[in-house]
N, C-alpha and C positions, 0 to 999 in steps of 0.2 A: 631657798626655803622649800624650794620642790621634793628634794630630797629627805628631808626632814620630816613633811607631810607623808611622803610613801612609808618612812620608818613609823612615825605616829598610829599610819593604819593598823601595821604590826604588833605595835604595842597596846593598842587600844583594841586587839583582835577584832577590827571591823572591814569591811570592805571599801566600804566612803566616808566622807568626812565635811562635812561643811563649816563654815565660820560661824553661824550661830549656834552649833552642837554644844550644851551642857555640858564639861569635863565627867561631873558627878556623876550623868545620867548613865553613861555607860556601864553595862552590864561589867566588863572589867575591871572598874574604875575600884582597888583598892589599892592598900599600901603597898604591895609589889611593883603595880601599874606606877604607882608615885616614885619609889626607887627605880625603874627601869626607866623612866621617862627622866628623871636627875641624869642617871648616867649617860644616856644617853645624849640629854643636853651638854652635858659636860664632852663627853669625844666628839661630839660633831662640831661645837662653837667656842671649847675651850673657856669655859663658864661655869662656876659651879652654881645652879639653882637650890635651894633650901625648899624641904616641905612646906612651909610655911610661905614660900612666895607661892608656889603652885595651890594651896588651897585659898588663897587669896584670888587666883582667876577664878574666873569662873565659866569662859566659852574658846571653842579651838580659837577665836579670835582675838582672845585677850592673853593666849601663852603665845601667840605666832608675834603679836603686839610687845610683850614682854622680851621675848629675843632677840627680837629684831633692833629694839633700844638698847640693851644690856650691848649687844656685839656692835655696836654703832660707834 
């Protein structure tokens, strides 16, 4: 999940990241963020996420929480 989280920074164009960060909150956070964060789920754990599961999270710890069960 190391990995994931360095790409996450990427995609979330932030520097750090913690477990209780808001998704929403981020200055990034729209529908591009949403689709680049899909695919990216998808090549890295071979998973397809739907919009609708990611706006059901709601903190970096409930999407790290969400794949780590899906790829389980």
């Amino acid at each position: 999940m190391d990995n994931f989280r360095e790409k996450l920074l990427d995609v979330l164009e932030v520097e750090t990241i913690n477990d209780n960060d808001v998704l929403k909150d981020f200055d990034s956070w729209d529908s591009l963020t949403l689709l680049t964060l899909i695919a990216t789920v998808d090549s890295e754990f071979g998973f397809t996420m739907s919009a609708s599961d990611l706006n059901e999270l709601e903190t970096i710890k409930d999407l790290v929480t969400f794949i780590e069960n899906k790829k389980a």
